[in-house]
MIBA-860828 format. One record per residue (C-alpha): z, x, y; residue number from 1; chain. Coordinates in steps of 0.25 Angstrom, whole numbers, plus 2048, in hexadecimal, padded with zeros to 3 digits. Example, Ala and Ser with C-alpha at 12.3 -4.5 7.8 and 13.67 -1.06 7.14 Angstrom:
! MIBA-860828
w, u, v, nr, kette
81F, 831, 7EE, 1, A
81D, 837, 7FC, 2, A
//
This chain:
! MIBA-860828
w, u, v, nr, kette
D47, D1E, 1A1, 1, A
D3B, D21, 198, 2, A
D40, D2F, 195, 3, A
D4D, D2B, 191, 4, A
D46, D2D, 181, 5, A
D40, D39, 183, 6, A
D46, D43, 179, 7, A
D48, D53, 17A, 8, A
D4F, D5C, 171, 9, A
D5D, D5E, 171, 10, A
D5F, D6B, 17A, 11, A
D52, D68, 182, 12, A
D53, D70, 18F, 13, A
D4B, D6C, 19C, 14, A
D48, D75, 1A8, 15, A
D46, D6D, 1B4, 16, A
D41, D75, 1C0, 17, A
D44, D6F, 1CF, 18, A
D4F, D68, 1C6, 19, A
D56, D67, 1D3, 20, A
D4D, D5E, 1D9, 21, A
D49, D4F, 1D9, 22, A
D41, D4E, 1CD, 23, A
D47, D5B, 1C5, 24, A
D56, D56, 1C9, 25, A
D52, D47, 1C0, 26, A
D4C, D4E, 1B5, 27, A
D5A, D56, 1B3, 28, A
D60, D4B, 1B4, 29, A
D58, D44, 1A9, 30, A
D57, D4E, 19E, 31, A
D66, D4F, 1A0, 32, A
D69, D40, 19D, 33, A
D5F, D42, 190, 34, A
D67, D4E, 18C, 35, A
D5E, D59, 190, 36, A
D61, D67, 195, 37, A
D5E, D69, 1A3, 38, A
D5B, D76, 1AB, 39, A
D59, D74, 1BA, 40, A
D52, D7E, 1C2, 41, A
D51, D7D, 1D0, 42, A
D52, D86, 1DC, 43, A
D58, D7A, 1E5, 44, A
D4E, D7D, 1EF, 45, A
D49, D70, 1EF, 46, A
D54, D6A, 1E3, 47, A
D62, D65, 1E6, 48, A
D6F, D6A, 1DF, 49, A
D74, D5D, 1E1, 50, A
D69, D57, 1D8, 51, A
D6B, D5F, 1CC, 52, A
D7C, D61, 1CE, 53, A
D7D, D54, 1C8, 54, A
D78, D5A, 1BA, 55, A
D83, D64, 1B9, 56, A
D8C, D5D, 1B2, 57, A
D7F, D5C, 1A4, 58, A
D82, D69, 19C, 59, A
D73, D68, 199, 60, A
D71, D6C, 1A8, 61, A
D6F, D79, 1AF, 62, A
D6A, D7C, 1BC, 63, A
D61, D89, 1BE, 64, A
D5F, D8C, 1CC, 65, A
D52, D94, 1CF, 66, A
D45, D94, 1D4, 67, A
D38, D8F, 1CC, 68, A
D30, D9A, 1D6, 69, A
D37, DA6, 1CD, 70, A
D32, DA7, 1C0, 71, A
D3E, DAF, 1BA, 72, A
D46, DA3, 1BF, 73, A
D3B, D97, 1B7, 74, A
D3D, DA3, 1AB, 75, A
D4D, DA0, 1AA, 76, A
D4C, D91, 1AD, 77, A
D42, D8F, 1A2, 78, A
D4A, D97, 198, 79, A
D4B, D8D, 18C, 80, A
D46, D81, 191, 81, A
D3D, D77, 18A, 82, A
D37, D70, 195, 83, A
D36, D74, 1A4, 84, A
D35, D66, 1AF, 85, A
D2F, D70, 1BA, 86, A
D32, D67, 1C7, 87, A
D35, D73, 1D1, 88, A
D2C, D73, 1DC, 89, A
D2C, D6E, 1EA, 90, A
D26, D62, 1EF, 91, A
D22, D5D, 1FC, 92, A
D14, D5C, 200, 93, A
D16, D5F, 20F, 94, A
D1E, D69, 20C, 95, A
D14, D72, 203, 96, A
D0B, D71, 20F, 97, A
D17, D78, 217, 98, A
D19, D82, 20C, 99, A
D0E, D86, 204, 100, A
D11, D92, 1FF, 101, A
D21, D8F, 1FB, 102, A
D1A, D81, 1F2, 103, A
D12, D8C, 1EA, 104, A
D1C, D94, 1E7, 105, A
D25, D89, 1E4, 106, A
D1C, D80, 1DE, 107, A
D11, D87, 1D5, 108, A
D18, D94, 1D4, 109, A
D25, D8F, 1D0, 110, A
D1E, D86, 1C6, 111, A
D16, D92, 1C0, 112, A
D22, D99, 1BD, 113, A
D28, D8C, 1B7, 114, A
D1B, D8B, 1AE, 115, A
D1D, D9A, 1A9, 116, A
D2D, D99, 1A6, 117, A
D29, D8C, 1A0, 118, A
D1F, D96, 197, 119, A
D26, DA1, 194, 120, A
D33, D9A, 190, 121, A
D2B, D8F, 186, 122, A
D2E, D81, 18C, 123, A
D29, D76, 186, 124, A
D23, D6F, 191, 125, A
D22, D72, 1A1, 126, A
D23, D66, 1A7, 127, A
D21, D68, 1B7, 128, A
D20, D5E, 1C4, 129, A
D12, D5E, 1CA, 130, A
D0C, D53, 1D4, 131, A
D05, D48, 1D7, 132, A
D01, D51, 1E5, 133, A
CF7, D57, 1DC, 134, A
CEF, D4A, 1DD, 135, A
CEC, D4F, 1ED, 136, A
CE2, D47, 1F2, 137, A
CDB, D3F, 1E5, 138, A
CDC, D31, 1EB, 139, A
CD9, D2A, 1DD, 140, A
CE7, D22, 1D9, 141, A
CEC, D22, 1CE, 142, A
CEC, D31, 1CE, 143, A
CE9, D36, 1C2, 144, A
CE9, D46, 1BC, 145, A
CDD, D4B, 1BD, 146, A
CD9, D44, 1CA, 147, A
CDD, D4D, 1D5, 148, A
CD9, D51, 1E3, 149, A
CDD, D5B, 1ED, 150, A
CEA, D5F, 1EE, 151, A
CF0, D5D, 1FC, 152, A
CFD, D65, 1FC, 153, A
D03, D73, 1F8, 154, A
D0C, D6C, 1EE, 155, A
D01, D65, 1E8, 156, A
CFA, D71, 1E6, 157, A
D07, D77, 1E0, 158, A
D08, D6C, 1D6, 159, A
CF8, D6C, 1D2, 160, A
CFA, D7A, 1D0, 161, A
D07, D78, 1C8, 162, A
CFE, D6F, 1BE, 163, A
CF4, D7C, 1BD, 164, A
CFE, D85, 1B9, 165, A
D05, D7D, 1AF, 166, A
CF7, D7A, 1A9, 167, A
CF5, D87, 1A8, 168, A
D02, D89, 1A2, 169, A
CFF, D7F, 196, 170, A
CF2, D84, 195, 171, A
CF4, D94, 194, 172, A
D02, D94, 18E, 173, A
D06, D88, 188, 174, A
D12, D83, 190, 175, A
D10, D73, 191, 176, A
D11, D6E, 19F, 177, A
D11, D61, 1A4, 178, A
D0D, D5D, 1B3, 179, A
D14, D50, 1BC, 180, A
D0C, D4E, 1C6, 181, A
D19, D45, 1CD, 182, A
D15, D38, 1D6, 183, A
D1F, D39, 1E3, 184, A
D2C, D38, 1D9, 185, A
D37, D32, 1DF, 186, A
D47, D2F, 1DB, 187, A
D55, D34, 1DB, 188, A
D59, D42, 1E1, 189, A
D4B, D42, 1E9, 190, A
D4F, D4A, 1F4, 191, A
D4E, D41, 202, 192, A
D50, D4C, 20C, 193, A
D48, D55, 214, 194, A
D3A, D54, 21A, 195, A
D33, D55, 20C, 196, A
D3A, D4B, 204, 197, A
D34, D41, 1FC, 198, A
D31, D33, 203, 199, A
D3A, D29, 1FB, 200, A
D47, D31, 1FA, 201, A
D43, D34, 208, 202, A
D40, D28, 20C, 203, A
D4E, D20, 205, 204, A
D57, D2C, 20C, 205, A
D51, D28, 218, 206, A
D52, D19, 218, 207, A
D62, D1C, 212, 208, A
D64, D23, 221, 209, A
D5D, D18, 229, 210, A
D53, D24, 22B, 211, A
D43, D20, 22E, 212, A
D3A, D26, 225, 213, A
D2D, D2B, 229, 214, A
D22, D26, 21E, 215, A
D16, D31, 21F, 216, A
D08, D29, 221, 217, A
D06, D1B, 222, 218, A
D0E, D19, 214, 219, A
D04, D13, 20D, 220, A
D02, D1F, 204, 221, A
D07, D1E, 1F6, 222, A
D0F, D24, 1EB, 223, A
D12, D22, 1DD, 224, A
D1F, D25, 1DE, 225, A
D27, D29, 1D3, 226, A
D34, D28, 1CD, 227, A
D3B, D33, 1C8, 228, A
D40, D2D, 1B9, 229, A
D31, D2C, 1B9, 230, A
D2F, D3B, 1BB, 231, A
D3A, D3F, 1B0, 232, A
D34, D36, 1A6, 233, A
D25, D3F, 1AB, 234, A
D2E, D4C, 1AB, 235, A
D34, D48, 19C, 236, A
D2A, D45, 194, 237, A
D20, D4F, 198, 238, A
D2A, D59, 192, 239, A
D26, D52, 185, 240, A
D16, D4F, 188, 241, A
D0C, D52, 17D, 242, A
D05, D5E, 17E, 243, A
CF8, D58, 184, 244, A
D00, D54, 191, 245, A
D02, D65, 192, 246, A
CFA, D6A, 19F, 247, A
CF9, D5E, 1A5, 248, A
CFF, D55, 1B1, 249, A
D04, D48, 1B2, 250, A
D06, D3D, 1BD, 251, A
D15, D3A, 1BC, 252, A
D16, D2D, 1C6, 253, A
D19, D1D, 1C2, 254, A
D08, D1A, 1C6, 255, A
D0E, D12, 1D3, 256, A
D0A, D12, 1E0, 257, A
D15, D0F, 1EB, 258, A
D10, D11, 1FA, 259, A
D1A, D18, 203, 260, A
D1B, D0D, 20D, 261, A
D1F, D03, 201, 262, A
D29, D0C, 1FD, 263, A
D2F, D0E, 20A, 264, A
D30, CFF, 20B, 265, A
D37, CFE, 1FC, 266, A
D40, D08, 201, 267, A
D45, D02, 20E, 268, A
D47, CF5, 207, 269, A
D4E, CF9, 1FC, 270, A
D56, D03, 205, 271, A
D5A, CF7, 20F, 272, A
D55, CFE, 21A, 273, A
D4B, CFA, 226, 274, A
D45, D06, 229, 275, A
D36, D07, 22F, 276, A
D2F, D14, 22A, 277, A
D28, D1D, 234, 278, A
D1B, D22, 230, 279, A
D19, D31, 232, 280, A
D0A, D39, 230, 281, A
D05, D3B, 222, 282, A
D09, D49, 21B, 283, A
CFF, D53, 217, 284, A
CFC, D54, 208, 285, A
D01, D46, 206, 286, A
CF8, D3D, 1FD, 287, A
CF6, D2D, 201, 288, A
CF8, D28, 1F3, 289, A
CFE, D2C, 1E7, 290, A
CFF, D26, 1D9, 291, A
CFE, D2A, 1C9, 292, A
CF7, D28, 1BF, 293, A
D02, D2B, 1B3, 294, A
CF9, D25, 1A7, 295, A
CF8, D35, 1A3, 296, A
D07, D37, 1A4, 297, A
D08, D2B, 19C, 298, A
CFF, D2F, 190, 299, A
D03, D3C, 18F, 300, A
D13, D3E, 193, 301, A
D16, D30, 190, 302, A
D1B, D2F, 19D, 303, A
D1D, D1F, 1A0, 304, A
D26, D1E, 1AF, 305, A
D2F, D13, 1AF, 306, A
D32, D13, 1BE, 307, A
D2B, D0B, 1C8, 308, A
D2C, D0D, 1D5, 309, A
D35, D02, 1D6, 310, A
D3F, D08, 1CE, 311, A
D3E, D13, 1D2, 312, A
D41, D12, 1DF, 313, A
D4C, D09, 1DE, 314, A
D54, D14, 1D5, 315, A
D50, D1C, 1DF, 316, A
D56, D14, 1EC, 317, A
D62, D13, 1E4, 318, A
D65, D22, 1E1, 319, A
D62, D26, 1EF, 320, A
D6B, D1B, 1F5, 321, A
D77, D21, 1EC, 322, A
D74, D2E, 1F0, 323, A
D6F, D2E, 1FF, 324, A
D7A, D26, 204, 325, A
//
């Protein structure tokens, strides 16, 4: 894995927001196995128990239950800590559309109060998940920082203005914060229930029950799907990124390009299933292609994924058929 070498001081401790969820529940688990000091905080309104209960067992663990949208919660959870990995928020592009108002609270809000624990309690570095939804709809691939149109979506807008805030924050105060603009992250613990889950743990849960999964548009649109292990690698080394990388946002993706009807096929055949999709209208806010341009990330967080799609999927396949069946 390439941040197996990275190194941090003995005692290091780590804040991982949403460390309950898909994404927050990974990084735990990978600054444990280098020896780190985790602190999880999550209000399990979105998280799992069950994907943070395996840690309990790490004496460098502790869970913090609380709310990111109270500030005198982010105050105790950022009590010292040398790096916060800000990943709470909630996602779903149909789903802001629904509920405006709750994703701004949630999503802008909640980072804000991060950004000002994260200040007055001297981390090193605020590390914090944004999106490549801020991209809206710039049709120029690769897509690449600096290049973007107009944003489609309630949770984009929460993620653009989470990029402002934290640039305001490095700016007027000092604190260095790091943007990941994620590119449709996929992997273990991705949760595939409910009407807003993510399309390929929802799509492998599905195939698993002989269910027919309804593929939105003509599934000609494209992603550039990313592996998890990719986005700890992102997460890890931003923590350590030179001072010119401070204020600014990266595109943490592998710079593929997979289209979902190709997925949908790798998926089937590799499941052994014979499954015809239907296909359903497209959803509102959603962009037709996707995919990154990571040379920045590259150059200035030494960030070098080494999972293709490929792999990526395969482990993928893997862990939900231990776990689903």
């Amino acid at each position: 894995m390439a941040y197996q070498d990275i190194k941090f001081p003995e005692g290091t401790l780590f804040l991982v927001t949403g460390g309950a969820g898909f994404i927050g529940s990974n990084l735990c688990e990978a600054i444990l196995k280098l020896g780190g000091r985790v602190r999880c905080l999550d209000d399990l309104s979105t998280g799992k128990q069950h994907n943070v209960d395996i840690f309990r067992d790490y004496l460098n663990y502790e869970f913090f239950r609380g709310d990111v949208k109270d500030l005198d919660t982010c105050m105790k959870a950022c009590d010292g800590v040398d790096y916060v990995l800000h990943q709470a928020a909630w996602g779903s592009v149909p789903r802001s559309i629904e509920m405006p108002l709750f994703y701004s609270l949630n999503n802008i809000q909640g980072t804000l109060n991060m950004l000002e624990a994260a200040r007055r309690n001297g981390v090193k570095t605020f590390v914090y998940a944004s999106s490549s939804s801020v991209y809206g709809d710039e049709a120029h691939l690769p897509k690449e920082e600096g290049v973007e149109g107009n944003l489609l979506s309630p949770y984009a807008v929460t993620k653009r203005c989470d990029e402002e805030w934290a640039k305001q924050y490095t700016r007027h105060y000092g604190l260095k914060t790091i943007g990941l603009r994620y590119f449709n992250v996929f992997g273990k613990r991705q949760d595939p229930n409910g009407a807003y889950a993510a399309v390929i743990p929802k799509f492998i849960r599905m195939l698993l029950h002989g269910e027919q999964p309804v593929i939105h548009g003509d599934g000609r649109q494209s992603r550039d799907f990313t592996y998890v292990e990719n986005v700890i690698e992102a997460n890890l080394k931003a923590c350590l990124a030179p001072d010119e990388a401070s204020g600014e946002a990266f595109n943490i993706a592998y710079g593929g390009r997979e289209y979902l009807i190709d997925i949908y096929e790798t998926l089937v055949k590799a499941l052994g299933k014979d499954v015809p999709p239907t296909f359903g209208p497209e959803r509102p806010g959603d962009i037709k292609h996707s995919n990154a341009d990571i040379s920045k990330a590259q150059r200035l967080l030494g960030y070098h994924p080494e999972y293709d799609f490929a792999r990526g999927i395969a482990e993928t396949i893997d862990w939900y058929c231990e776990n689903l069946i």
